[in-house]
C-alpha positions as a Markdown table, in Angstrom:
| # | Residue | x | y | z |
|---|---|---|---|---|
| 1 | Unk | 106.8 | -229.8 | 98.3 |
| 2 | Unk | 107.4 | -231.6 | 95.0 |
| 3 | Unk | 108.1 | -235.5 | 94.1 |
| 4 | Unk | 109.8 | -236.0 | 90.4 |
| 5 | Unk | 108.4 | -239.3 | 89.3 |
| 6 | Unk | 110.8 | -242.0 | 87.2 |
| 7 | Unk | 111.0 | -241.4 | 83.6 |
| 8 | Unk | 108.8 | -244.0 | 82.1 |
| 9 | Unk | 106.2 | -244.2 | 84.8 |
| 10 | Unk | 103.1 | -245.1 | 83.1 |
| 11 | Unk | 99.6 | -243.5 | 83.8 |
| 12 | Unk | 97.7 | -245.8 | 85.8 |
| 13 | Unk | 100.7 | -245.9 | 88.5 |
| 14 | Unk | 101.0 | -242.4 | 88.5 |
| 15 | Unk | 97.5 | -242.0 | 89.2 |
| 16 | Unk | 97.6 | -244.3 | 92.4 |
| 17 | Unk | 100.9 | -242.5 | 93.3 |
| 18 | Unk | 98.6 | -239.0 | 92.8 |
| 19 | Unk | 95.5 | -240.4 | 94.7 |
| 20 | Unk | 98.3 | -241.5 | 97.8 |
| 21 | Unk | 99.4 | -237.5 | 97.7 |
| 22 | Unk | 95.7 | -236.9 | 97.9 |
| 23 | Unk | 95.5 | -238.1 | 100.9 |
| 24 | Unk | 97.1 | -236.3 | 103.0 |
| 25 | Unk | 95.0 | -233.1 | 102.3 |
| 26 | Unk | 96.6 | -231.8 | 99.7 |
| 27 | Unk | 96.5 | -230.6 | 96.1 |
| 28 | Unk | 98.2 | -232.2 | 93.4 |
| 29 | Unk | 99.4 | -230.3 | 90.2 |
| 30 | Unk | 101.5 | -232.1 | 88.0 |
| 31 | Unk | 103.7 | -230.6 | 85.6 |
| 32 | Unk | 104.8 | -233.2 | 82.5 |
| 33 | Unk | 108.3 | -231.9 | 81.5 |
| 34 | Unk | 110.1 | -233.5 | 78.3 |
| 35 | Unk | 112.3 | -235.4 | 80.5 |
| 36 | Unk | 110.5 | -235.8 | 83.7 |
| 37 | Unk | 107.0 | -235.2 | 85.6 |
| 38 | Unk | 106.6 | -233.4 | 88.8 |
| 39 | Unk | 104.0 | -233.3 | 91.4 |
| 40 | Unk | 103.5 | -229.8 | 92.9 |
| 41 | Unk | 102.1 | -230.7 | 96.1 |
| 42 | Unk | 100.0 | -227.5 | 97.4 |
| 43 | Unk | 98.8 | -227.0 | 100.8 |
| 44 | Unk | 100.2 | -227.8 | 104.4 |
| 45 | Unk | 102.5 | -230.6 | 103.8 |
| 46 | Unk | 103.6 | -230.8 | 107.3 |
| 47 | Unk | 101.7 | -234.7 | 107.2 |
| 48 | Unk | 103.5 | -235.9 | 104.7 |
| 49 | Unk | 105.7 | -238.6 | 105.5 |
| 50 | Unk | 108.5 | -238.0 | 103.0 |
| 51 | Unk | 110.4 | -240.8 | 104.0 |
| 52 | Unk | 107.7 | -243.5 | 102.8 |
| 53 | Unk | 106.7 | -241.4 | 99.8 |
| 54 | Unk | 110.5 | -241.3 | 98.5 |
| 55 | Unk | 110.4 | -245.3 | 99.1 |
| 56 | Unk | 107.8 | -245.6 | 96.0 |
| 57 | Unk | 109.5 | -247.0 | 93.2 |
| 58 | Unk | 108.5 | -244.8 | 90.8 |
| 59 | Unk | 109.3 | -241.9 | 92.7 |
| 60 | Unk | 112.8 | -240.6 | 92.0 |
| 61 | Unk | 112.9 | -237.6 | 94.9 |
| 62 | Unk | 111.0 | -235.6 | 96.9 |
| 63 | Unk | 112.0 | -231.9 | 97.9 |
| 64 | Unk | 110.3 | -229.6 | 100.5 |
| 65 | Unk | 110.1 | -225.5 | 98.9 |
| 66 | Unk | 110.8 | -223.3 | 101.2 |
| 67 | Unk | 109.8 | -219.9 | 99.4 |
| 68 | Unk | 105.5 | -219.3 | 99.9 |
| 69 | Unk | 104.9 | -219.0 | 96.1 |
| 70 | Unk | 104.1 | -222.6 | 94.0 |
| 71 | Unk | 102.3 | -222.2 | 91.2 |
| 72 | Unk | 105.2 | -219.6 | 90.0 |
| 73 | Unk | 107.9 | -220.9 | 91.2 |
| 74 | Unk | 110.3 | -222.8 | 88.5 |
| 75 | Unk | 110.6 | -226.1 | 90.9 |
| 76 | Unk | 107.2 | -226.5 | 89.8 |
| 77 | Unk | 107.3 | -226.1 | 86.3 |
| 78 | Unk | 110.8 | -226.2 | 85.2 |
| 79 | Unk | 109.9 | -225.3 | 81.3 |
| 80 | Unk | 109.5 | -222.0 | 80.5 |
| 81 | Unk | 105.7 | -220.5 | 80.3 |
| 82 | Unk | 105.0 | -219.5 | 76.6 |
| 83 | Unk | 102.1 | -217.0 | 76.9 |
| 84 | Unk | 99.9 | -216.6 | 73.4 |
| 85 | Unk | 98.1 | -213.6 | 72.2 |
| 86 | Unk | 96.8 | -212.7 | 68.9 |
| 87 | Unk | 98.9 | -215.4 | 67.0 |
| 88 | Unk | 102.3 | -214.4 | 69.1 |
| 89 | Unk | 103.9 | -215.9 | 71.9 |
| 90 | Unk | 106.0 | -214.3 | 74.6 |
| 91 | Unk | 108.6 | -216.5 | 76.3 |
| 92 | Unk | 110.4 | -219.4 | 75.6 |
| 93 | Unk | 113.0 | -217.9 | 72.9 |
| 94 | Unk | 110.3 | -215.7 | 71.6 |
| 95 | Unk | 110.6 | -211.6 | 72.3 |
| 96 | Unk | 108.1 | -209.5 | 71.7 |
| 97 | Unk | 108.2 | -205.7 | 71.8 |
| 98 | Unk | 104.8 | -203.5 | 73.1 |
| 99 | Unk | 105.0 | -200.0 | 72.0 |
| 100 | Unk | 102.8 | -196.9 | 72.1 |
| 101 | Unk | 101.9 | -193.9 | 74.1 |
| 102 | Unk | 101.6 | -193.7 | 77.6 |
| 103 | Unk | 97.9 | -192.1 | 77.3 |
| 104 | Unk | 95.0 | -192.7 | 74.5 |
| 105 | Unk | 94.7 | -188.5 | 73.6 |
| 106 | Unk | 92.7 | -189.2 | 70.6 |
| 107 | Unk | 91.5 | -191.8 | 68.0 |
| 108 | Unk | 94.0 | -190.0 | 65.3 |
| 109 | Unk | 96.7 | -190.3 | 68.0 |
| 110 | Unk | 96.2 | -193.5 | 68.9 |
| 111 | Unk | 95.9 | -195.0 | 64.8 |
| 112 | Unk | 98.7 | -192.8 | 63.8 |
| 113 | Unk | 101.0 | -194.3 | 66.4 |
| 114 | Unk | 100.1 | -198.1 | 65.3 |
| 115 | Unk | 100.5 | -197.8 | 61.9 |
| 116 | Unk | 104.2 | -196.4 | 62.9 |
| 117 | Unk | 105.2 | -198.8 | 65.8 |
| 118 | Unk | 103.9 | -201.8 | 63.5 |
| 119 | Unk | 105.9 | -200.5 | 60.6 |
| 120 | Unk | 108.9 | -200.5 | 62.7 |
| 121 | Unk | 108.3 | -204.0 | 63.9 |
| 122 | Unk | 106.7 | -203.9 | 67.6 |
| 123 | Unk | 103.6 | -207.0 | 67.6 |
| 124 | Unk | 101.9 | -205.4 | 70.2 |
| 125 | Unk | 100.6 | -201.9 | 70.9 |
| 126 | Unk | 100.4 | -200.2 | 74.1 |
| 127 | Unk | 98.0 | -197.4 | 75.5 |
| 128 | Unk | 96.7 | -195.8 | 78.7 |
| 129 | Unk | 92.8 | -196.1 | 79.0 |
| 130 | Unk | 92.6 | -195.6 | 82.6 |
| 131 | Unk | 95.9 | -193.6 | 84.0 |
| 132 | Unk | 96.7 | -193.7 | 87.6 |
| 133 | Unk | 98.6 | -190.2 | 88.2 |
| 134 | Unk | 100.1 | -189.0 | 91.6 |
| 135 | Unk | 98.6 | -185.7 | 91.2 |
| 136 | Unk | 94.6 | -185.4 | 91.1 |
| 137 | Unk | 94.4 | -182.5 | 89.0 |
| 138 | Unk | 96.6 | -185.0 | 85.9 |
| 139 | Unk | 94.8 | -186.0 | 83.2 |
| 140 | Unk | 93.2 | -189.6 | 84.3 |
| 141 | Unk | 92.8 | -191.1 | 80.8 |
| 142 | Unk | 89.7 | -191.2 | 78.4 |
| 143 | Unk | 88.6 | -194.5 | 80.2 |
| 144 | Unk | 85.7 | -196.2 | 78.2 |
| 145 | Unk | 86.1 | -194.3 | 75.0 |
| 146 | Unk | 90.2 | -195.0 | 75.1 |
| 147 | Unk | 89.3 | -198.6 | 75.1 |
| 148 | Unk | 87.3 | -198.3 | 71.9 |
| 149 | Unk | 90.3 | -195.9 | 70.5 |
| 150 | Unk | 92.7 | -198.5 | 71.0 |
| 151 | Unk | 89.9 | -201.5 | 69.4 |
| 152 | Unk | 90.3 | -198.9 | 66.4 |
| 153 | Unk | 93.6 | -199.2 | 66.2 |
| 154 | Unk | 93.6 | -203.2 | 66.7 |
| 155 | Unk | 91.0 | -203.2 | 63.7 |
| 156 | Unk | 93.0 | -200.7 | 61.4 |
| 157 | Unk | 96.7 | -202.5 | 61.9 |
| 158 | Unk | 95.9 | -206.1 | 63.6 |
| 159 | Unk | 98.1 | -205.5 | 66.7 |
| 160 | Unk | 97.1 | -207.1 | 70.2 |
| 161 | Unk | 96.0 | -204.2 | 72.7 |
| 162 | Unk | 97.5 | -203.7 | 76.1 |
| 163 | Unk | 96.2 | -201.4 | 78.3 |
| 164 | Unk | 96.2 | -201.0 | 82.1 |
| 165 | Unk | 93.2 | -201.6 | 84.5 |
| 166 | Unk | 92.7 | -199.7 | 87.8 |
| 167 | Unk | 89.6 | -201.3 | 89.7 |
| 168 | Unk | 88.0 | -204.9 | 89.6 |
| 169 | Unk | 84.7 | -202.8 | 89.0 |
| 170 | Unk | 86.2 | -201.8 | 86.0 |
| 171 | Unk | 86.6 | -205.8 | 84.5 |
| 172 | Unk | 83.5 | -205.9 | 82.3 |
| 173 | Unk | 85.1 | -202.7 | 80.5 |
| 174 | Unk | 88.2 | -205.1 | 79.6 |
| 175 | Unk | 85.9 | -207.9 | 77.8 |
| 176 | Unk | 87.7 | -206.6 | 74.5 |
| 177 | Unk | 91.5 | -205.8 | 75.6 |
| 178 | Unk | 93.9 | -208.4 | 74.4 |
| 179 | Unk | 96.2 | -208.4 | 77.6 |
| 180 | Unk | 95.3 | -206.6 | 80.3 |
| 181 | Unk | 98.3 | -204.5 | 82.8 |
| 182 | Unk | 98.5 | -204.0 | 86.1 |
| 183 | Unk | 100.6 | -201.1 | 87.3 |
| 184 | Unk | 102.9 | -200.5 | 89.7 |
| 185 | Unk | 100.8 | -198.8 | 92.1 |
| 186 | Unk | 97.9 | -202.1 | 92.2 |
| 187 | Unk | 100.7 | -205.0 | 92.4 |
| 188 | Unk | 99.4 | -205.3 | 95.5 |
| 189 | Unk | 96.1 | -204.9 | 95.2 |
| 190 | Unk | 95.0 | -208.6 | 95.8 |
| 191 | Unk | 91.4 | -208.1 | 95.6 |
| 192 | Unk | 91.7 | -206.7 | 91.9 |
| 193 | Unk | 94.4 | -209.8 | 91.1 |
| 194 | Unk | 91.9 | -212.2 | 92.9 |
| 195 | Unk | 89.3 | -211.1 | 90.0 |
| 196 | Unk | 92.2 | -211.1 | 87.6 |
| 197 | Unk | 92.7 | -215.0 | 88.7 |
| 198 | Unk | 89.3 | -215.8 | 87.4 |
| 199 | Unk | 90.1 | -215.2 | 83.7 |
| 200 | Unk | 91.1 | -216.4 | 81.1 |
| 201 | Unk | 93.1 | -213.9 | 79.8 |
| 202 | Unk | 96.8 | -213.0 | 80.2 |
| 203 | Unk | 97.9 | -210.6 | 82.4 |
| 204 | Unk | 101.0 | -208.1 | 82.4 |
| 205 | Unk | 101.7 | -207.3 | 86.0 |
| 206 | Unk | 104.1 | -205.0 | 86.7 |
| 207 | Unk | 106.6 | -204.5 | 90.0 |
| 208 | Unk | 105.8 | -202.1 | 92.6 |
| 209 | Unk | 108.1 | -199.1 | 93.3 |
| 210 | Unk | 109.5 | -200.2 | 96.0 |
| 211 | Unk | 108.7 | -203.6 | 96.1 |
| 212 | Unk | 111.0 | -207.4 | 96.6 |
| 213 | Unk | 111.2 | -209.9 | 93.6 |
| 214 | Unk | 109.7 | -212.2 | 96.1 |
| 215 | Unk | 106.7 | -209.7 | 97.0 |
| 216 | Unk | 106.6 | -209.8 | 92.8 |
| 217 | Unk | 106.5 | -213.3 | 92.8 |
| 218 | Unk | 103.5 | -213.4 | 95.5 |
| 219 | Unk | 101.3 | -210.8 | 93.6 |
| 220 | Unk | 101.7 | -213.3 | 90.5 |
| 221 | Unk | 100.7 | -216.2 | 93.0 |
| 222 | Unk | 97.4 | -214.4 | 93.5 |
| 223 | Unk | 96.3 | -214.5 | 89.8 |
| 224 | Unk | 97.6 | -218.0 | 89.3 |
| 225 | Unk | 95.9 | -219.3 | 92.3 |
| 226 | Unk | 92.6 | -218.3 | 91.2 |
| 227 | Unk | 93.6 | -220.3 | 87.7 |
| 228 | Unk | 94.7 | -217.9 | 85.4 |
| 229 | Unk | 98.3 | -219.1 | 84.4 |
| 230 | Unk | 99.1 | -216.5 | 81.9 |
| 231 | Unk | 101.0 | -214.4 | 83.6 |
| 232 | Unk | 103.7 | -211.9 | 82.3 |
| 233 | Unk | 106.2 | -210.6 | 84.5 |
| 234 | Unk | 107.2 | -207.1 | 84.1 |
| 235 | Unk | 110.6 | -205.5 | 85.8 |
| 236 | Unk | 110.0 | -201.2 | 85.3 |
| 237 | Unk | 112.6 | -199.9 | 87.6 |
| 238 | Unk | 112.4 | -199.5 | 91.4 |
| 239 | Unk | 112.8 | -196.5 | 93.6 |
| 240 | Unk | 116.5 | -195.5 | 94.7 |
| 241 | Unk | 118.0 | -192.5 | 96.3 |
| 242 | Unk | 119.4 | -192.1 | 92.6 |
| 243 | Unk | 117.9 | -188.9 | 91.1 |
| 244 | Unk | 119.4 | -189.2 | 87.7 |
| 245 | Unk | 116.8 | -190.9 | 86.6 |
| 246 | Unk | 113.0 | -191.5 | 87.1 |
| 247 | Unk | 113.4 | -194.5 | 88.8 |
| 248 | Unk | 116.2 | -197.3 | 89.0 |
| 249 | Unk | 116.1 | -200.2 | 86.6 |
| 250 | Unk | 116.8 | -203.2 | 88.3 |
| 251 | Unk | 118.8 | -205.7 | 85.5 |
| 252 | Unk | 119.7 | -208.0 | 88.3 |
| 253 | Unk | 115.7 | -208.4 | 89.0 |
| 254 | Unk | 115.5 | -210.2 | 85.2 |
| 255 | Unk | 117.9 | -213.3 | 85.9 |
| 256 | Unk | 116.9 | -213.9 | 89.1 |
| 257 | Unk | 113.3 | -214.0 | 88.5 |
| 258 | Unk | 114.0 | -216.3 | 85.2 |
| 259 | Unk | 116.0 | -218.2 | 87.8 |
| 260 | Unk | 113.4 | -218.3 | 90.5 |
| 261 | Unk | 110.3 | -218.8 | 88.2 |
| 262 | Unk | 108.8 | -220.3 | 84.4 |
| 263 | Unk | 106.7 | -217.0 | 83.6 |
| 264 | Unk | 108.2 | -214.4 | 80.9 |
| 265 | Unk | 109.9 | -211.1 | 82.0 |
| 266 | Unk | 109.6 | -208.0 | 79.9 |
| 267 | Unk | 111.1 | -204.9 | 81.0 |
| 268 | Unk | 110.0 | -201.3 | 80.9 |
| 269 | Unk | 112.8 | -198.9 | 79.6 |
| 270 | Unk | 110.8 | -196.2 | 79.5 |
| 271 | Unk | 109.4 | -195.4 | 83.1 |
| 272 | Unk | 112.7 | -197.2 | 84.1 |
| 273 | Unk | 114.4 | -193.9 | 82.6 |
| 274 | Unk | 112.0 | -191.9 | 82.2 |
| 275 | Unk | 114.6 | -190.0 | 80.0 |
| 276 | Unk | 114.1 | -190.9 | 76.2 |
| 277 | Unk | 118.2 | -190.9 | 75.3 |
| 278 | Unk | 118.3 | -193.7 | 77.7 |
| 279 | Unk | 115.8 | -196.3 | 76.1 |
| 280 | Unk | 117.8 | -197.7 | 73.6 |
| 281 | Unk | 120.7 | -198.4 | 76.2 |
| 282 | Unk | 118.1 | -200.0 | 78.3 |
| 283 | Unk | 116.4 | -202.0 | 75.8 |
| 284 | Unk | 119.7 | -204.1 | 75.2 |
| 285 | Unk | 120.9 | -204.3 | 78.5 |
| 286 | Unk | 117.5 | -205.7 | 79.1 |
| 287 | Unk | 117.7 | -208.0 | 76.5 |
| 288 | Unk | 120.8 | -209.4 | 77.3 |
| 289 | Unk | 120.2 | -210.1 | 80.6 |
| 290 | Unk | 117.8 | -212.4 | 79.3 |
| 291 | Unk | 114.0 | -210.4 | 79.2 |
| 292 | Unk | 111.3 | -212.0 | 76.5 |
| 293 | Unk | 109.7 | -208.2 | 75.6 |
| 294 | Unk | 110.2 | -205.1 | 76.3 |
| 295 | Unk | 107.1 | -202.4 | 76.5 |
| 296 | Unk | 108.2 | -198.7 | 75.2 |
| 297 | Unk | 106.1 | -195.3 | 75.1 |
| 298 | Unk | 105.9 | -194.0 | 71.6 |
| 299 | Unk | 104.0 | -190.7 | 70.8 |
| 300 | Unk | 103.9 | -188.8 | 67.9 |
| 301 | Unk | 104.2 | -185.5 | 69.3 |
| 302 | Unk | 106.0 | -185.5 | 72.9 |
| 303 | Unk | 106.5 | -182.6 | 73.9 |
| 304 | Unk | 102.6 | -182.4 | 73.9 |
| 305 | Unk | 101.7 | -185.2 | 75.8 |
| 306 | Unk | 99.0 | -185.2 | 78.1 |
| 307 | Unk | 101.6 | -187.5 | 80.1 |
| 308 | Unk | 105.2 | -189.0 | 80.4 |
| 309 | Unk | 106.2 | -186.9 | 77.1 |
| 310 | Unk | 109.6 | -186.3 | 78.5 |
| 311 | Unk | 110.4 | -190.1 | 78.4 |
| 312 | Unk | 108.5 | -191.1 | 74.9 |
| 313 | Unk | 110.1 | -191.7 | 71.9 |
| 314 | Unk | 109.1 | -190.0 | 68.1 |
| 315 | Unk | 107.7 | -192.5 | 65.8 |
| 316 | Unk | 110.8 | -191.7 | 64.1 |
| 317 | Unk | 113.3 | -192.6 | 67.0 |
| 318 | Unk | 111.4 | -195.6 | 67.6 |
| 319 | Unk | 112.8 | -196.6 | 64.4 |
| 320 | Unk | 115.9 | -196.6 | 64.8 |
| 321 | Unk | 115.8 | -198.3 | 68.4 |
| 322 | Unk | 113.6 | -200.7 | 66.8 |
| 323 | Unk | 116.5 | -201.5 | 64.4 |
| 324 | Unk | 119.2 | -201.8 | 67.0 |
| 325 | Unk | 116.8 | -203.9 | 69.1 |
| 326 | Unk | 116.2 | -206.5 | 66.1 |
| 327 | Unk | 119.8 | -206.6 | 65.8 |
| 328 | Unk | 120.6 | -207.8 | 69.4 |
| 329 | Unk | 117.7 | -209.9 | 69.3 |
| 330 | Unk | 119.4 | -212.2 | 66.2 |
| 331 | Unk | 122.4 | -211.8 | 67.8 |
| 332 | Unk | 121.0 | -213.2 | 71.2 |
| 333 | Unk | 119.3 | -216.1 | 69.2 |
| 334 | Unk | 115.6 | -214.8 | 70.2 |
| 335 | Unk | 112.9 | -214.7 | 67.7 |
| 336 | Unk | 110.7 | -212.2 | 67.0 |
């Protein structure tokens, strides 16, 4: 449920009107817009009599919410949700691109990448610690030591680090990491997103493979419930009967969630495709739709890639995406 209050209202009867809410059993977040504040009322509002609430004089209208997420859902917090990291913000007009490789291989790998993707104008670098891979025998990821790879790499170019977690154990590990992912495959792992909830540190949580936009939505209610509000929404493609590609990138899934929710949306070209001729396409169908980032794999030697080399870019491909990509973006009005 939420109640917009008058424009105008002043504090101390917006504080009585918030204590009244209180009442009932309820918690009360309030969201001041530039026009307007709303009171997202969390909990079971079935006591609330709307009728005499609505007769307040401050209050302008109260609306039940019938979808199961709050704290992400846009009726709650009708401004968009800028999310800051390392000086940059993702959302609200701003677009910010996260490239590197799927896997840290090496500390000249993961440096030699950076310097490139920052030359070519990505703000944020990308790398697999920890890989989750459907076959045991794959290579899992350096783990530990990847995370010190990629602190190299933030120390030698200044770019923010993103790089994927797989266990709540492995949190302490993650002290250092500038934002941290959450693949497809944990999106619903709630007792890991419970943990996430608890920091205070944003959060890149990516759509299962066969998951709903509302199931998405929930998984992102789990961090924010537990207080951590910097979420980042990310669409990677969905599984289809389509075999043309690796998976199925939904471009529907990016207006409805900006519809149905404040947090940013970046998209995933890359294991979207999973075919590197198709990244570029993807990128600006993505970024017309309306995404705030996109996250691309970049590795300087693909075809000898300890993983996903088929769908990574060269340093020097990335270049010219990156161009094409900066083009759209000024053309869109976005900054980056």
């Amino acid at each position: 449920m939420v109640v917009l209050v008058k424009q105008g209202t002043d504090d101390v009867k917006l504080q009585r009107l918030i204590a009244q809410l209180q009442s009932y059993g309820v918690q009360v977040h309030p969201v001041k817009g530039t026009q307007t504040t709303i009171l997202g009322l969390i909990g079971d509002t079935s006591a609330v009599d709307i009728d005499q609430i609505a007769s307040i004089d401050i209050v302008e209208s109260v609306k039940r919410i019938q979808e199961p997420y709050k704290n992400a859902n846009r009726k709650f917090h009708p401004n968009d949700t800028v999310v800051e990291v390392g000086g940059l913000k993702i959302g609200g007009g701003h677009f910010q691109v996260i490239a590197g490789p799927c896997s840290v291989e090496s500390g000249e790998q993961i440096c030699e990448v950076a310097a490139r993707v920052k030359k070519a104008g990505a703000n944020l670098l990308r790398g697999g610690a920890f890989k989750p891979r459907t076959s045991p025998y794959a290579f899992q990821g350096l783990r530990a030591e990847g995370i010190e790879l990629l602190s190299e790499a933030r120390g030698q170019t200044g770019l923010p680090i993103v790089t994927e977690i797989m266990s709540a154990s492995h949190i302490p590990l993650f002290e250092t990491v500038d934002i941290i992912q959450v693949g497809a495959r944990n999106m619903q792992n709630f007792e890991l997103l419970k943990e996430l909830g608890k920091l205070k540190k944003p959060i890149l949580l990516k759509r299962g493979l066969a998951n709903t936009i509302e199931e998405l939505l929930m998984s992102a209610e789990y961090i924010m419930a537990g207080g951590n509000t910097q979420v980042i929404l990310c669409e990677r493609g969905i599984r289809t009967f389509e075999t043309a590609t690796r998976n199925t990138l939904d471009i529907s899934a990016i207006p409805i969630l900006k519809q149905k929710s404040h947090l940013p949306v970046v998209v995933d070209p890359s294991h979207a495709a999973g075919i590197t001729s198709l990244v570029l396409p993807l990128s600006l169908a993505a970024l017309a739709a309306g995404a705030d980032g996109l996250i691309i794999e970049v590795h300087n030697n693909p075809e000898k890639a300890l993983s996903d080399g088929a769908q990574s870019l060269t340093p020097d491909q990335f270049d010219g995406v990156m161009e094409k990509i900066k083009g759209a973006a000024a053309f869109f009005g976005r900054v980056m």
